[in-house]
C-alpha positions in Angstrom: -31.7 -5.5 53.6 -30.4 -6.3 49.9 -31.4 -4.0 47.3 -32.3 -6.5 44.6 -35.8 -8.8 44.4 -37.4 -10.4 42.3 -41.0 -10.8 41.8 -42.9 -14.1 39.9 -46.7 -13.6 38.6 -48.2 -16.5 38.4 -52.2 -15.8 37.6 -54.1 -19.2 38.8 -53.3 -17.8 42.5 -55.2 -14.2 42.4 -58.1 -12.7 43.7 -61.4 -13.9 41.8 -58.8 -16.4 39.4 -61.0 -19.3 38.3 -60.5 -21.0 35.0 -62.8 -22.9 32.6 -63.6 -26.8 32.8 -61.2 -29.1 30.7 -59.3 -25.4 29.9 -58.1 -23.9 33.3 -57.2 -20.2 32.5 -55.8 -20.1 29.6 -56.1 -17.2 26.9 -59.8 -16.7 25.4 -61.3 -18.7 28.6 -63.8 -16.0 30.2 -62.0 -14.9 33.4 -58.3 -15.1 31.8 -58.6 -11.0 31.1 -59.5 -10.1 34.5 -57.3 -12.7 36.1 -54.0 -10.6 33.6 -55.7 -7.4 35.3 -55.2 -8.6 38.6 -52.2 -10.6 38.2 -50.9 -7.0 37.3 -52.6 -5.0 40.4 -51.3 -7.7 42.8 -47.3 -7.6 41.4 -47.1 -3.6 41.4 -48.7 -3.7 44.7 -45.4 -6.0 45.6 -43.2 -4.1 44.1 -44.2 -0.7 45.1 -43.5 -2.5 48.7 -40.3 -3.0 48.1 -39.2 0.2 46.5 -40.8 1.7 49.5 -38.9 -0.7 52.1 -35.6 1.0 49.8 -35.4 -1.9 47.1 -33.5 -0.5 44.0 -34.1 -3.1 41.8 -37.3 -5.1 41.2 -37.8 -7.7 38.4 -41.3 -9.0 37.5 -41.2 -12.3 36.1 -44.1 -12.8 34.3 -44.1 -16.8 34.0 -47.8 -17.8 33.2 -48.3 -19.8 30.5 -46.8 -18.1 27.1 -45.2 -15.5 29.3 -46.9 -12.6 28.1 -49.8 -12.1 30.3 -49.4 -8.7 32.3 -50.5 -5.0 31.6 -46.8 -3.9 31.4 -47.8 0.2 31.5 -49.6 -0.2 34.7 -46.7 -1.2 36.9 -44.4 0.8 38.2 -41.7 2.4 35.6 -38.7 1.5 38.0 -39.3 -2.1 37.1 -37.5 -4.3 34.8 -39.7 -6.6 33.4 -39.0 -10.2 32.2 -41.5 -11.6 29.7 -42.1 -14.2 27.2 -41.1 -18.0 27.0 -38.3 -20.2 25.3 -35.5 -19.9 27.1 -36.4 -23.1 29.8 -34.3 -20.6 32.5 -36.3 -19.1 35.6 -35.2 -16.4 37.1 -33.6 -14.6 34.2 -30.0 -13.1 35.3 -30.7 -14.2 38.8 -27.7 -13.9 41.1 -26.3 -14.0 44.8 -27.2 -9.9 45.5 -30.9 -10.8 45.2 -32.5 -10.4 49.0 -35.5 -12.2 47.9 -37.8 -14.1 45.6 -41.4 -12.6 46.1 -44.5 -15.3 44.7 -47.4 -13.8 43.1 -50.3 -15.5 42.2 -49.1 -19.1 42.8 -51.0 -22.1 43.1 -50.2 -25.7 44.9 -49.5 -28.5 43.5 -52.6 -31.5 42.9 -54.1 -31.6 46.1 -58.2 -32.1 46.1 -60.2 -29.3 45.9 -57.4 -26.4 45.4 -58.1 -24.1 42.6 -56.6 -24.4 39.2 -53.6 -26.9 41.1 -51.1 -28.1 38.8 -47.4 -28.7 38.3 -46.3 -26.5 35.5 -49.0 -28.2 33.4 -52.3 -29.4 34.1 -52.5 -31.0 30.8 -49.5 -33.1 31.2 -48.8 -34.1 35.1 -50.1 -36.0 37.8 -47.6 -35.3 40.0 -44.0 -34.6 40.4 -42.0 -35.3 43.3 -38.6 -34.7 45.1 -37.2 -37.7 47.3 -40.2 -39.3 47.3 -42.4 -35.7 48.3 -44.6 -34.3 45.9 -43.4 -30.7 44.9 -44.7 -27.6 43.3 -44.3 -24.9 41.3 -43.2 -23.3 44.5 -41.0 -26.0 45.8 -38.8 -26.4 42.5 -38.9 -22.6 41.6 -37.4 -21.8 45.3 -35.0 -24.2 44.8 -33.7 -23.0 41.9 -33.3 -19.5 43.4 -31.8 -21.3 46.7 -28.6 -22.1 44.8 -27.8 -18.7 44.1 -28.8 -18.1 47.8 -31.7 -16.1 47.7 -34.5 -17.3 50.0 -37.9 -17.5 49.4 -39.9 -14.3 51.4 -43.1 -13.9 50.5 -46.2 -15.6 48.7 -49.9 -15.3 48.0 -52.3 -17.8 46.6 -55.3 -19.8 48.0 -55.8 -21.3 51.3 -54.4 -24.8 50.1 -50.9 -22.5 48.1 -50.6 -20.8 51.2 -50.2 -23.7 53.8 -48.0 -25.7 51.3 -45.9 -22.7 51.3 -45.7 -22.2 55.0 -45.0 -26.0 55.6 -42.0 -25.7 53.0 -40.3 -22.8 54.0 -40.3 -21.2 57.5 -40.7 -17.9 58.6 -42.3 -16.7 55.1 -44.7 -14.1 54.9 -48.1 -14.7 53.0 -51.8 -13.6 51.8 -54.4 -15.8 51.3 -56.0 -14.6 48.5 -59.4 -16.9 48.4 -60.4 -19.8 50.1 -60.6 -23.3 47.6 -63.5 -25.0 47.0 -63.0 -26.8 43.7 -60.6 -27.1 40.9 -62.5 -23.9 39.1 -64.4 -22.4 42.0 -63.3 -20.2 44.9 -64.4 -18.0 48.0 -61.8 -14.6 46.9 -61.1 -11.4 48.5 -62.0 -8.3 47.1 -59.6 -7.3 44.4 -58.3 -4.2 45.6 -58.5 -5.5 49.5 -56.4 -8.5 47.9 -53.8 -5.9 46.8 -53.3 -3.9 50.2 -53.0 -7.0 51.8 -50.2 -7.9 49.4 -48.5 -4.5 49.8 -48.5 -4.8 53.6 -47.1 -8.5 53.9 -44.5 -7.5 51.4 -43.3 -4.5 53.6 -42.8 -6.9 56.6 -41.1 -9.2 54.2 -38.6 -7.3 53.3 -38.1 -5.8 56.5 -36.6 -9.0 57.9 -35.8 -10.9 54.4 -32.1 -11.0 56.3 -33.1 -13.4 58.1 -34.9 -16.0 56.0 -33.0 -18.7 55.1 -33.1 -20.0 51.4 -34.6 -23.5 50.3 -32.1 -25.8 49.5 -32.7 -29.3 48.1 -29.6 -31.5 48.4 -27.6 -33.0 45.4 -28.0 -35.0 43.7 -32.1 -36.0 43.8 -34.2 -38.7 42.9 -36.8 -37.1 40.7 -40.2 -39.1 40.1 -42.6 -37.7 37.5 -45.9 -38.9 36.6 -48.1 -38.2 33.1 -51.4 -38.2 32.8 -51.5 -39.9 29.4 -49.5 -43.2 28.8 -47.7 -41.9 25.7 -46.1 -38.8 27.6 -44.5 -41.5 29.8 -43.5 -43.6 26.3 -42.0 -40.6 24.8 -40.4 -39.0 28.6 -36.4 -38.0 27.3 -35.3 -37.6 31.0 -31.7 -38.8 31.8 -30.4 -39.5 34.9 -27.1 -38.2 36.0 -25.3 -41.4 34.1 -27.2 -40.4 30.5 -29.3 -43.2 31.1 -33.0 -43.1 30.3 -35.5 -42.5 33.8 -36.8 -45.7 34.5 -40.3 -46.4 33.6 -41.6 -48.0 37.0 -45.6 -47.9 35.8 -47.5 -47.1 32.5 -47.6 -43.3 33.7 -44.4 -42.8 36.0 -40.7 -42.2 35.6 -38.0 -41.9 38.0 -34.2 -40.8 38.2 -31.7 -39.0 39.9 -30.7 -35.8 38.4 -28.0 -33.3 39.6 -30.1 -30.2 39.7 -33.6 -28.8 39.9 -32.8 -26.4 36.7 -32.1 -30.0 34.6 -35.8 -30.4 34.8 -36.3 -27.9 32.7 -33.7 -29.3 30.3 -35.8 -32.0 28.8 
């Protein structure tokens, strides 16, 4: 077992996460404090898993929104913590000694009736896909970590999260953290059961993170995206791997073929 992981806090994907209509959770929306609480609980539960399993380093990512989200004193002080937004790189200093990518709190992409689904932003997408598959948060974020080698071991999130997670990467480890039943409603574990759930499915994560394999999407890719307002798509700056514009193939969508998932961040 490696000594290095990294852990990414998502909040839409914890226990008793729901957000407000036309506002998802977003700061000042009534459940967007507990959901930071939580989102907290559930990544020092992770980590302490991992220092327990021998880890010597653990980052925590904290990539909601803004990027400032978590109760930094509550988690554990061998942590290093990376926070805010701007930089358009994830997985800050990431490299090939990292054993694992641990995902907290995720969510799947737009799929009906999963809570809070979205790619990235569920003000601006329909959809994104990869090759003609629609992709997530998940998807493209593992990717990203996959060229540096480092597989994807671990996740929790709702019942919908969970079995996009399991279809896209084999032999991961997971915690369902509430059942879905709308876009902003939710059947959820028990907070603190939520967390000893994560803790345990960590420690047998790590245990045989050896053997996972990381998820690789071949390059270069056709990359479709699709707005949810017609202007988005008007004003879209993507450029394909010649520097020409994506093509607009409807009011809403553009496609292209781009070298690497981390150029989607690039525009």
């Amino acid at each position: 077992m490696k000594k290095k992981f990294y852990i990414s806090v998502d909040l839409e994907g914890v226990a008793c996460a729901v957000g407000t209509y036309g506002q998802g959770l977003a700061t000042g929306t009534p459940n967007y404090s507990f959901a930071c609480l939580q989102g907290t609980r559930e990544a020092n539960a992770a980590a302490t898993a991992l220092f327990d399993c021998g880890a010597e380093e653990v980052y925590v990512w904290d990539c909601h929104g803004t990027g400032i989200n978590l109760d930094y004193d509550k988690l554990d002080k061998r942590c290093k913590i990376v926070l805010g937004a701007g930089s358009r790189k994830r997985f800050p200093d990431i490299d090939q000694n990292f054993g694992g990518i641990v995902f907290i709190g995720y969510h799947a992409y737009d799929t009906p009736d999963a809570t809070l689904a979205h790619v990235y932003s569920s003000a601006t997408f329909q959809y994104q896909k990869i090759n003609g598959y629609e992709v997530g948060e998940l998807q493209i974020d593992a990717a990203i970590a996959g060229k540096y080698g480092v597989p994807p071991i671990f996740v929790s999130g709702d019942d919908i999260c969970v079995a996009q997670a399991k279809q896209s990467f084999g032999g991961i480890a997971t915690v369902e953290t509430k059942k879905a039943i709308a876009w902003n409603s939710c059947i959820s574990l028990h907070p603190q059961k939520c967390c000893e759930e994560i803790y345990d499915g960590v420690k047998k994560a790590a245990l045989i993170s050896d053997t996972l394999k990381p998820f690789i999407i071949v390059e270069p890719f056709e990359y479709e995206v699709r707005y949810k307002r017609i202007e988005s798509a008007q004003g879209c700056t993507y450029r394909d791997i010649n520097n020409k514009l994506f093509q607009r193939t409807d009011a809403y969508t553009r496609k292209g073929t781009l070298n690497s998932p981390e150029m989607i961040f690039e525009f």
